[in-house]
N, C-alpha and C positions, 0 to 999 in steps of 0.2 A: 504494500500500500504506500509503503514510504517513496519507491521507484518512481510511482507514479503519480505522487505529489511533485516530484523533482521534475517529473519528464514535463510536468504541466507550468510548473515555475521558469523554467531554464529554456522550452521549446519555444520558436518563432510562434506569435500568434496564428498564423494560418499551417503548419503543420499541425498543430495542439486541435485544431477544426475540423482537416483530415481525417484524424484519428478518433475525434469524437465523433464524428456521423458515421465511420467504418464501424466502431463500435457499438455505438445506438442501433444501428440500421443491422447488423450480424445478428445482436441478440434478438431483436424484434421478428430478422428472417429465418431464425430458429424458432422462436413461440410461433412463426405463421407455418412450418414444416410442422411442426409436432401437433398443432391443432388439426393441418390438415392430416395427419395421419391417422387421429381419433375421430375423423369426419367431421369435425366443425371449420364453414367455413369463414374466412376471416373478414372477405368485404359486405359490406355496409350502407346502405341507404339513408340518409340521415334527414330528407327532405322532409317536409311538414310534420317533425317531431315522430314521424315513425322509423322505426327502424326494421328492415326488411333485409333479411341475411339469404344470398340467394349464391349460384354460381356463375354467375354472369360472365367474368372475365372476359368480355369482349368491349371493354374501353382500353383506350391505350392507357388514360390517365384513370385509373383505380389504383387503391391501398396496396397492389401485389408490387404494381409498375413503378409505382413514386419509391416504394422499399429497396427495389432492384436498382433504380437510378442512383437513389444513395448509397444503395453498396457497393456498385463498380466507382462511382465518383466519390467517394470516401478511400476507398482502399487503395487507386488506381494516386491520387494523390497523395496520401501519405507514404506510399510506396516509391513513386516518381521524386517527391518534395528533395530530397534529399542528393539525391543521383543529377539529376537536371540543374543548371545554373542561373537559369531562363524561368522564372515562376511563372509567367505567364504561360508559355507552354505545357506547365504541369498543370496549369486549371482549365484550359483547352484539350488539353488529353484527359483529364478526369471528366469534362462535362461529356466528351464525346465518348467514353467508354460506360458511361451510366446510360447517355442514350441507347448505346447499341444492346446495353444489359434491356431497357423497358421495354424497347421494341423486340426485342429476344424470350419476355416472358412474355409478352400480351399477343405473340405468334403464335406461341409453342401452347398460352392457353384457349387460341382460340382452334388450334390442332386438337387438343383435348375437347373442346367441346363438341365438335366434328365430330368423334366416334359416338357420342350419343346416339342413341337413334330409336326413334317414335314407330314402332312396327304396329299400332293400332290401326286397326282396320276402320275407317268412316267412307260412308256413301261419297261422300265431298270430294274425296281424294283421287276416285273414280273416272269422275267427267271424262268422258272423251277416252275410255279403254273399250277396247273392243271386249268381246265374249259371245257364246251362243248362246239361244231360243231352248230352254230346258224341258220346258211344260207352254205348249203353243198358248199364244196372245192375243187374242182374240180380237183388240183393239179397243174404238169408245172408251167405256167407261170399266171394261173387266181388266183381270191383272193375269199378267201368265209366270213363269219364274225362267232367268237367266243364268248363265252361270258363266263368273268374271272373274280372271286370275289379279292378285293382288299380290307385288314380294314373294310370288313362288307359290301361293296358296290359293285355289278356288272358295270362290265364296257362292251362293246360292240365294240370287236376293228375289224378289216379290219385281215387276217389272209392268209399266205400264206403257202403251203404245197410242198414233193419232191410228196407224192402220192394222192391220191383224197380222201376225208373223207367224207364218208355221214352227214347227219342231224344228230343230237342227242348223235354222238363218243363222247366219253370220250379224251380231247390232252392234250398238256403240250408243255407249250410255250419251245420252243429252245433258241430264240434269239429275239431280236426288233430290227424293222427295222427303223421305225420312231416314233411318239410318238401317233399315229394311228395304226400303223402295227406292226405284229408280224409274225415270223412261228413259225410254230407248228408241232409235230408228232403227232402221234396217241398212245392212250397207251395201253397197253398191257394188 
């Protein structure tokens, strides 16, 4: 403790800076690793008094990014401060190595967000997929059933027509009507 009453007494004030936002900014990117490892995540919404903890991480400028930017420009300076003769180059090379750190996590998290992926099946989704005539469709106002592949899986919906489709047409959903029903034409 005593080293580093010394190092803070006896350093240039902008080294002593360096080192304190390498250090703030390290410990803080270990509480934001360790939380995400027990599933809590760390950014935050702080607008009209609510707070909404989500995974967003598709801002460049979020809580992960700003962390990332002072860790590379904390460290990249205190580490350069000393080597370099030229200060100004060392705070031009630390701003530019914390950019390339923010723009480095808010890629790599919107890579993660990308694997997500919503395999729910909704009517909506459908529009404009072809399928065949399952149970013929009489047209007006009756319903016949189609059957429309979705991500590799046949679904089997209720289907409503303006004209009559036999068994076995080739249609193409138009529209959902609920999240069982569709119309459909016929295709050409």
């Amino acid at each position: 403790m005593e080293n580093i009453t010394n190092f803070y007494e006896n350093a240039p004030v902008v080294l002593a800076i360096y080192w304190t936002i390498a250090g703030v900014s390290s410990l803080i990117f270990v509480i934001q690793g360790i939380m995400l490892l027990i599933g809590f995540d760390t950014d935050s919404d702080f607008s009209g008094g609510d707070v909404d903890f989500d995974v967003d991480g598709m801002n460049l400028v979020s809580f992960k990014t700003i962390i990332c930017f002072l860790l590379g420009f904390g460290w990249t300076g205190a580490i350069f401060y000393p080597i370099f003769e030229n200060k100004i180059i060392v705070a031009l090379m630390a701003f530019a190595v914390g950019v390339v750190f923010m723009f480095l996590i808010a890629f790599l998290l919107r890579q993660v967000l990308r694997l997500s992926y919503d395999g729910s099946f909704s009517t909506a989704k459908i529009i404009g997929s072809v399928g065949n005539v399952y149970l013929r469709i009489p047209g007006a106002q009756s319903a016949g059933k189609v059957n429309v592949s979705f991500h590799g899986s046949m679904h089997e919906l209720q289907a409503y027509s303006d004209e009559a489709i036999e068994t076995g047409a080739t249609i193409k959903v138009v529209r959902a009507i609920d999240e069982s029903t569709v119309f459909v034409e016929r295709c050409q």
